[in-house]
N, C-alpha and C positions, 0 to 999 in steps of 0.2 A: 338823106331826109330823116330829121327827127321825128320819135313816135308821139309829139304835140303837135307837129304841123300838119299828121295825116289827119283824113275824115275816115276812120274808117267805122265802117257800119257794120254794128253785130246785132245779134237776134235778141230777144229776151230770156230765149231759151241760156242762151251762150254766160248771160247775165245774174242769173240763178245758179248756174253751175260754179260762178265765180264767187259769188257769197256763201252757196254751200262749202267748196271746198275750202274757203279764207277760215271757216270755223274749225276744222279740224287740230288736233292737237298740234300737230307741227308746223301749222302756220300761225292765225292770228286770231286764234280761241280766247286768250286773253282781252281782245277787246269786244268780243261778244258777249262777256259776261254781264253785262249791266244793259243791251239793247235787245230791246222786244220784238221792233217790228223790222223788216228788212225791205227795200223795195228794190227791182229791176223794171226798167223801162227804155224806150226807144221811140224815135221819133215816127215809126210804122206802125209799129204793135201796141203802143199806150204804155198802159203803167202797169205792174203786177206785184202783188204786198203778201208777205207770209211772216210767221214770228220764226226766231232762231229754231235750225233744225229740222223746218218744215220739207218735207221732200217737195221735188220740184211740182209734181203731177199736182198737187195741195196748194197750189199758191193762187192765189184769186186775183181778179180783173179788176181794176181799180175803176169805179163809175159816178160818175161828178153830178150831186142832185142840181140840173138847171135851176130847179126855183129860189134853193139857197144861194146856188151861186148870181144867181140875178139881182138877189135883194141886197148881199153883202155887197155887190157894186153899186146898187142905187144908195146905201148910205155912205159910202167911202168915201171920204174929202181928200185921198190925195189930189 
């Protein structure tokens, strides 16, 4: 079984750890240099948003204003 056809479900915690560590120098620091905000999310735990570098325990809840989001559907013409 290829690692595309699995479902496999990780935490957000697991999520953060993985964009922390891709920053380090001897990964993919290089392409952190120009991105500010970073997000981990899952279909359990929501969404969670911090800038480069942020330790894990720093990264905030991501929370959806209903009344924006109500209005930008009532005018949307898709």
């Amino acid at each position: 079984m290829t690692s595309a056809s699995r479902n496999v479900r990780r935490s957000i915690g697991d999520g953060i750890g993985q964009l922390l560590s891709n920053q380090e120098p001897m990964f993919n620091a290089w392409f952190f240099s120009t991105v500010q905000l970073v997000f981990a999310g899952s279909d359990s735990e929501g969404l969670q948003y911090g800038t480069i570098k942020t330790p894990a325990k720093f990264f905030l809840k991501w929370k959806e204003d209903a009344a924006a989001t109500a209005a930008t559907r009532r005018t949307s013409t898709c």
